[in-house]
N, C-alpha and C positions, 0 to 999 in steps of 0.2 A: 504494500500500500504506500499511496504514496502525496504528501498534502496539497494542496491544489493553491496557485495564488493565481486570480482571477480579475478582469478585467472589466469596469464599469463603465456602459456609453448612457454619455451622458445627452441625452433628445431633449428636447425642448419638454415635450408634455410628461416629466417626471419628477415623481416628489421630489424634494429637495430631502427629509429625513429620512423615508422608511426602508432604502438601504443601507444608510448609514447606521440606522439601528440597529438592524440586523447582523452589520460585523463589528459594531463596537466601536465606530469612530464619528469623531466628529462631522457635521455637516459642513463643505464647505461654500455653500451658498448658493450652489449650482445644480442644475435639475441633476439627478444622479436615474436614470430611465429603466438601465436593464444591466443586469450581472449575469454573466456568460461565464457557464461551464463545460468545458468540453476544448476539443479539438479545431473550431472553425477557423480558416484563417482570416478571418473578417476579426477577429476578438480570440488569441487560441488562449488559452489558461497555459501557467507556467509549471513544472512539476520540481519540488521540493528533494535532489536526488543529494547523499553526501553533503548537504548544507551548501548546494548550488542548485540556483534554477535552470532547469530546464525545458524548452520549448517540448508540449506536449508532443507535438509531430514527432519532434527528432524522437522520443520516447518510444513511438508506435514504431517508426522507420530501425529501429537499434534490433528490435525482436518483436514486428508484426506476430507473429503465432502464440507467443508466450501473452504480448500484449493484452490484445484481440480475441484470440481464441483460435480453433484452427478452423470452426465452423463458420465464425463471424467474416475470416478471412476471406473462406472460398463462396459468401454470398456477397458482402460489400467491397473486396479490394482491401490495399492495408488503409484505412482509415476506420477511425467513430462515428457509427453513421448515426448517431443522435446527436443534442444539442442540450442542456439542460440553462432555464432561467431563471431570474428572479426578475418582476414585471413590476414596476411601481408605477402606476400611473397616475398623476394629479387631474389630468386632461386629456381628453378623447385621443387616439391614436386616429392612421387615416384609415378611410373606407380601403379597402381590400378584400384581393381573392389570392390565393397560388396558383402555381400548375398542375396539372399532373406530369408524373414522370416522364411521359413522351413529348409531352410540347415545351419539359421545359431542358431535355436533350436538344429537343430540336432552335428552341430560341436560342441557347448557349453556342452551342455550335455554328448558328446564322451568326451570330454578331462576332462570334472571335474571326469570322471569316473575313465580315465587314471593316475590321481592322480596329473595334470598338475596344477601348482598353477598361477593364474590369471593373478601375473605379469610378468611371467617366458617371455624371450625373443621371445622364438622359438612357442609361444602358438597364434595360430590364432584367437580364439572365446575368447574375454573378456566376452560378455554378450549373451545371447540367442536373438535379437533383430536384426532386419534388420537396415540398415541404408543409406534409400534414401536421398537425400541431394538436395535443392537448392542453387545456390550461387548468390548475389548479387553486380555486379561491383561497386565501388565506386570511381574506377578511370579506367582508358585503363586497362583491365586484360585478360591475355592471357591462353589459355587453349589449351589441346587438348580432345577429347570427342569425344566416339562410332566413330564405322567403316566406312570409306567412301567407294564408290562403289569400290571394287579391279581393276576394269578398269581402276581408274586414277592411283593408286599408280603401276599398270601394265606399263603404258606412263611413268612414271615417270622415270621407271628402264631400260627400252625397253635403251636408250644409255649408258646404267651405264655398266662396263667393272668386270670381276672379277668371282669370283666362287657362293660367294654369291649372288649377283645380279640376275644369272643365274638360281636358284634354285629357288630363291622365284618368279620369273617369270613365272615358270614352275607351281608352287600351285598356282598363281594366274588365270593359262590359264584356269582353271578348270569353269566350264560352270556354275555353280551354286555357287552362292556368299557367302550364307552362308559355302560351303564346303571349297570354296578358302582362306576364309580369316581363317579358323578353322588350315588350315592347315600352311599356310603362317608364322600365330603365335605363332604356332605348336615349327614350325621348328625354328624360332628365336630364343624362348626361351629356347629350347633343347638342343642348340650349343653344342656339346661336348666340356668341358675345354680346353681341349688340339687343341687348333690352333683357336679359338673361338675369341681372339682379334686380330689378323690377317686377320681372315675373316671381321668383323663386318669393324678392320681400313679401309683395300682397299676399302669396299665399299662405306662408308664418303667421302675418297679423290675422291673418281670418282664423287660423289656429288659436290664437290668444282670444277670441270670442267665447267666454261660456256657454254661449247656443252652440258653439260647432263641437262640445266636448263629449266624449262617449265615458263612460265608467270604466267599459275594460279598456280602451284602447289609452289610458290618460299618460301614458307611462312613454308611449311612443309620439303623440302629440309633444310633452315634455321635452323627450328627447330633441325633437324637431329645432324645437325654440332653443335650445341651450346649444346644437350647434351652430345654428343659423347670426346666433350671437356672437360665437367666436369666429365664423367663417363667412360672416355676411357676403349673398348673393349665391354663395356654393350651391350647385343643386345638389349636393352630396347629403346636405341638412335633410332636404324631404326624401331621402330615399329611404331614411329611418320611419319612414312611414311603411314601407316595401318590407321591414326585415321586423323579427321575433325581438323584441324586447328583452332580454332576461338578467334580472340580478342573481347570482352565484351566494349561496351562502359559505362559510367556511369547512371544507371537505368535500363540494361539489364540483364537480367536474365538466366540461364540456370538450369535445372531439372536433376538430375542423377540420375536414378533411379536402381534397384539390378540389376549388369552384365553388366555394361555401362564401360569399362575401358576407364581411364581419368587420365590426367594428370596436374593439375595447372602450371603452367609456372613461371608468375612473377603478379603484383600487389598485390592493395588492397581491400577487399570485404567483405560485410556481407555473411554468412553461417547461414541457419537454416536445421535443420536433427532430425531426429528420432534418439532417445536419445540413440547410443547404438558408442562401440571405436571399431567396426568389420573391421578390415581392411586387404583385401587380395593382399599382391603385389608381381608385375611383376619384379621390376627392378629400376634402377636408386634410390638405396637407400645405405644404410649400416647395415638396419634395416633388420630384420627377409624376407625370401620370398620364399613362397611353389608356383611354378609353378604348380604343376597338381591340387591342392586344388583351384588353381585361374581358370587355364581352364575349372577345371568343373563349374564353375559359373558364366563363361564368356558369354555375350548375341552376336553372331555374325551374326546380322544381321545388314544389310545397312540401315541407317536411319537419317531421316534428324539430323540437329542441333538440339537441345531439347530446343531452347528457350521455356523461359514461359512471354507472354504478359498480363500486370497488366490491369483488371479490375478498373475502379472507385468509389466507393461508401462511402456516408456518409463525403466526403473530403479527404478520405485517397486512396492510390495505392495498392488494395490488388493482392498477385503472388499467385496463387492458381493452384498446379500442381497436385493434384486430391487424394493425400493420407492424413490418415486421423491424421494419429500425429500430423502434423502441417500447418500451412500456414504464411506467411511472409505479414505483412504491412507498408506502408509507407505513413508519413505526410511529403511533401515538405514545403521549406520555403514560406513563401505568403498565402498560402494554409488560413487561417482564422480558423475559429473550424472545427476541425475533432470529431469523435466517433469512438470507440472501441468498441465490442459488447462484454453482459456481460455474466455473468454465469459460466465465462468458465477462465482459468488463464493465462496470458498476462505478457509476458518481455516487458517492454520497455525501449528502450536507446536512446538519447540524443548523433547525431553525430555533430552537429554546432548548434549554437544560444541558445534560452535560451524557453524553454515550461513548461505551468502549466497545471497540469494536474488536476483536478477535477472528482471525480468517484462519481456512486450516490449514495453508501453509504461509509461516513468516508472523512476526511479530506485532500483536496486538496496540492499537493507540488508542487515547483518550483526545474525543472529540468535545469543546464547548460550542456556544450560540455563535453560527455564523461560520464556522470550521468547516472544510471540505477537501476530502481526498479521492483520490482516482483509487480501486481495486480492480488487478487487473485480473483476467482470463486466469492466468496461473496459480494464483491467490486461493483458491478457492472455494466454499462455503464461506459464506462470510457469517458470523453471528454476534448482534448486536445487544448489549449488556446497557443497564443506567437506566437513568428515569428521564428522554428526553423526546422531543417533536425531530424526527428525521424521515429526511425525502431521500429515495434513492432512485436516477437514472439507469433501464439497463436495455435488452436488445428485449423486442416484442417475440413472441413464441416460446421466448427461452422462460419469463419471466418464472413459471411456474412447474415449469417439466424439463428443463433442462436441454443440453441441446438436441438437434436431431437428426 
């Protein structure tokens, strides 16, 4: 095992505390957004070898098989094909979607062709790699996520007054839901420049009407107006009319999988993904955003919330949303000995209290709040001792059966 020193980007729309708390340091006045663990080289985590750091990669690159595992190898390549987060968000993140695996081969490969260099702004595909993603509440966290039936956000607008209002009623009257919402989104995102925040304001303030308010839908109205406030004229604000509302409580979980446009809102949460920085957005940013590259990969169908409910085994909370990069675990406090299963390579972090961890080969550490070390493949069973809150990154399929 081996301790991890990790890398905080710091976004715009991130707490200024609630990572600093988490490792024990001070705030230093600056949004602190997302803590990266893992391997990516957008952010790679450094490993604690001999009382020197080392770049995780070289790590994997020194004894891929030992690392990795031999199974992990001969499905990923030598790399970590997850990503493990910590997500603090003070303010909305942008509207987006991912790819799936084949489009985003195919974009990566089109633009290294084009001669686009990787970190160029306007460049969609950093890595060839899809990037499904689970997120884990650690406090109230507010999302929006995939399309809700167009009937409701139909009711919603049915008293809303104005030209846009009008229009988008009209694609949603369309009989067949996937066609309605295709088009609905179509046309948001299309707005011609010219009179585009005109249209989008009127249709806000007619939201801010208590006649246009519905009891269930009050939450995505809400939303409406709170982006529309920080992104005035965005048509990305009313598209939160189009998606599922959902606050996460703490230990809930949701799955996003390629073509689920989503939008994080506000709190704090663990994130684990399939190791790749592919991100296509709609709106409500400042960042890069190709509209028709996101539509073509947009999924528009009606479907429930994606929660993923955690199985228990061995002591720990495994979320197992069925792909095979990764899967997310969890030891609560009280919990007594948990197990990790081995073979295979495991982040684990340390959110409260104090855990020792013991693997069955090679020598056991004491982890406190905010502590994290990589257990590799060779390591392995790992079993965790203490009274503390610990999330552990590993590969999906293996999480529970080992490899195969």
């Amino acid at each position: 095992m081996r301790r991890l020193i990790n890398q905080v980007r710091p976004y715009a729309w991130g707490s200024q505390t609630a990572i600093p708390r988490l490792l024990g340091t001070p705030p230093d006045g600056r949004p602190q957004a997302e803590l990266w663990l893992g391997a990516h080289p957008g952010a790679p985590s450094r490993l604690l070898v001999d009382g020197e750091e080392v770049p995780f990669d070289g790590v994997i690159a020194q004894d891929p098989k030992e690392t990795l595992g031999e199974q992990v190898v001969l499905r990923f390549g030598e790399r970590l094909p997850f990503l493990l987060k910590v997500l603090a968000a003070e303010a909305p993140l942008s509207l987006q979607a991912h790819p799936d695996s084949s489009r985003a081969c195919a974009g990566f490969l089109a633009e290294e062709a084009a001669g686009i260099p990787v970190d160029a702004p306007h460049r969609n595909y950093r890595d060839p790699h899809h990037k499904p993603e689970l997120v884990l509440a650690l406090e109230p966290f507010e999302a929006l996520c995939g399309f809700r039936d167009p009937a409701e956000t139909f009711a919603d607008l049915a008293p809303c007054e104005g030209r846009l209002a009008r229009l988008l009623r009209g694609d949603l009257e369309t009989a067949d839901p996937n066609v309605a919402l295709r088009a609905a989104m179509t046309r948001l995102l299309t707005l011609p420049a010219d009179g585009r925040a005109e249209l989008v304001g009127e249709l806000v303030e007619s939201l801010r009407d208590p006649a246009c308010a519905r009891p269930g839908s009050a939450m995505n109205a809400r939303a409406t107006i709170e982006l529309a406030e920080r992104y005035p004229g965005d048509p990305g604000a009313v598209a939160a009319l189009l998606l599922n509302w959902v606050e996460l409580q703490p230990g809930q979980a949701l799955f996003l999988p390629a073509g689920n446009v989503h939008a994080y809102l506000r709190g704090t949460a663990v994130e684990v993904m399939a190791s790749s920085d592919n991100v296509l957005r709609a709106g409500l940013t400042s960042k890069h955003v190709d509209i028709q590259e996101l539509l073509d990969v947009v999924d528009f169908s009606v479907l429930p919330i994606p929660y993923v409910r955690p199985v228990r085994s061995q002591g720990r909370l495994d979320y197992l949303p069925g792909v095979e990069e990764f899967a997310l675990s969890v030891v609560e406090p009280g919990t007594g000995v948990a197990r990790l299963p081995g073979e295979v390579p495991r982040i684990v972090l340390v959110l409260e209290g104090r855990a020792e961890l013991r693997p069955e080969r090679g020598g056991a550490l004491v982890l406190g709040r905010g502590d994290s070390v990589f257990v590799p493949a060779a390591d392995g069973e790992v079993e965790i001792g203490g009274d503390a809150h610990v999330v552990a990154a590993t590969i999906g399929g293996w999480a529970t059966a080992g490899p195969r």
